[in-house]
C-alpha positions as CSV (number, residue, x, y, z in Angstrom):
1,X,41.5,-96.7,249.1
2,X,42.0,-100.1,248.4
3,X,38.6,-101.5,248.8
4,X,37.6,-98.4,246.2
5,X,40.0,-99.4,244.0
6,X,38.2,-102.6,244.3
7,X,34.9,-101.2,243.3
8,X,36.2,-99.5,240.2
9,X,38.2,-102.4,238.9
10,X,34.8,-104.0,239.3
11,X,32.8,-101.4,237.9
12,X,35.4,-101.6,234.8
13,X,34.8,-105.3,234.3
14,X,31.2,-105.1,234.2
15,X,31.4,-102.5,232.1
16,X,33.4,-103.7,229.5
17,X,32.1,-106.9,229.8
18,X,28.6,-105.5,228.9
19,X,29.6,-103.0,226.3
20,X,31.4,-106.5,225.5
21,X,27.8,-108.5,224.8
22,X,26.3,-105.1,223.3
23,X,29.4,-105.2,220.3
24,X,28.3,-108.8,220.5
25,X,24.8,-108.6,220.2
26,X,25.4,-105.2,218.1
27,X,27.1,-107.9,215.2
28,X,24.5,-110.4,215.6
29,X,22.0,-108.4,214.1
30,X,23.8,-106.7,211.6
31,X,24.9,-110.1,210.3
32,X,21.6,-111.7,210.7
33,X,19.5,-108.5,208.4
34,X,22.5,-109.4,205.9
35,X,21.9,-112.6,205.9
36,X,17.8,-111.7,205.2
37,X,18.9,-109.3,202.7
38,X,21.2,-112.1,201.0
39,X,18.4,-114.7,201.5
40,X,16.5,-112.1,199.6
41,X,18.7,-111.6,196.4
42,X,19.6,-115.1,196.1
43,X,16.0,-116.8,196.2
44,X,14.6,-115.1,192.6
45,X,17.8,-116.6,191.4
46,X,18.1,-119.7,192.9
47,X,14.2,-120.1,191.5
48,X,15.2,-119.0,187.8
49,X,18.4,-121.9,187.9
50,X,15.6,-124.1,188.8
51,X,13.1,-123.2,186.2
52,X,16.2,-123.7,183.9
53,X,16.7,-126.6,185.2
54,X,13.9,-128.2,184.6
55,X,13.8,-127.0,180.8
56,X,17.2,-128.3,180.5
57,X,16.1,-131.8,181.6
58,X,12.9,-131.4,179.7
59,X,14.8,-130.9,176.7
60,X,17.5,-133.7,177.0
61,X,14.7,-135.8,177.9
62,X,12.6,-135.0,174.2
63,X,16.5,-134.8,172.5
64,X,17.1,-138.4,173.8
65,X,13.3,-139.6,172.9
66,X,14.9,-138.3,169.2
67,X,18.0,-139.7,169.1
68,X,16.2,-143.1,170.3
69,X,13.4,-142.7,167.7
70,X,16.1,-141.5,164.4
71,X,18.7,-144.3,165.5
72,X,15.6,-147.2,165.2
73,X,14.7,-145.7,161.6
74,X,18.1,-145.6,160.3
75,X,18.3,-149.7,161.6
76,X,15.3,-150.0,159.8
77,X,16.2,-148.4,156.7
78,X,19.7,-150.2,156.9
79,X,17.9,-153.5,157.3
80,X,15.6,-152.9,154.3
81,X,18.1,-151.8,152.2
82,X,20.5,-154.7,153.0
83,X,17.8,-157.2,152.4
84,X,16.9,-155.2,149.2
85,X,20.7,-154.6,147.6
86,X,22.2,-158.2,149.0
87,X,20.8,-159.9,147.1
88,X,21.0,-158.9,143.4
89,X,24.7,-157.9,144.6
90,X,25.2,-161.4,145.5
91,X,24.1,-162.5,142.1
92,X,26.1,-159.7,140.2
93,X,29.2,-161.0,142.1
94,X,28.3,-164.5,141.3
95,X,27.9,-163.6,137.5
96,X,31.1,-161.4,137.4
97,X,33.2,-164.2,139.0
98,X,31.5,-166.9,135.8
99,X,32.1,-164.6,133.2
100,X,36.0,-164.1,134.6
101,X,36.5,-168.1,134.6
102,X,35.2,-168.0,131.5
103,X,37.2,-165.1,129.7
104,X,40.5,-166.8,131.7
105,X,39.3,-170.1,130.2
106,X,38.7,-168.6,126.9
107,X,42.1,-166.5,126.7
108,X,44.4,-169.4,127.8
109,X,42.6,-172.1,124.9
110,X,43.3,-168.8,122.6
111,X,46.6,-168.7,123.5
112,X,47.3,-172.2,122.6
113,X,45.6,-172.6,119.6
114,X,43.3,-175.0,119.7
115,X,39.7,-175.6,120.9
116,X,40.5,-179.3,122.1
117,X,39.9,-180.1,125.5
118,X,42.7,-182.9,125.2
119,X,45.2,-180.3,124.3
């Protein structure tokens, strides 16, 4: 009895070792058609982000153009407007600072009386 208890503790191995690789290879393919079916689904999407993407850069790309075309005009404007305002600003400064003096000059000789320039 012995050597056919050997046979089916045998027989038992192989046989669970193959229904073993059968659940194996059973698995395998149920993973692998989810992984198609996944694949699937995901590569519509995975195009749209792309397409988006590529707007997205498209459009930062035109907005920085902009921003780099509006930030030359407004130097420009700024520097013809400095060199137009400076200027008479300059002068209106200069003349407001004379005719100061010359009220100060004028109200201190009224104070004391006199139109002298010795006194």
């Amino acid at each position: 009895m012995t050597n056919v208890a050997g046979w089916i503790t045998a027989i038992s191995v192989l046989v669970i070792a193959l229904a073993l690789t059968v659940g194996l290879v059973a698995a395998a393919i149920v993973i692998r058609k989810s992984l198609a079916r996944l694949t699937e689904v995901a590569n519509p999407a995975i195009k749209r982000a792309e397409a988006t993407l590529s707007k997205v850069e498209e459009i930062a790309g035109t907005v920085e153009e902009t921003m780099e075309d509006v930030s030359r005009k407004v130097k420009s404007t700024t520097s013809v407007i400095e060199d137009a305002v400076k200027p008479p600003l300059i002068g209106i400064s200069s003349m407001l600072a004379g005719v100061s003096k010359g009220l100060q000059v004028w109200s201190e000789t009224s104070k004391r009386g006199g139109n002298s320039k010795d006194e």
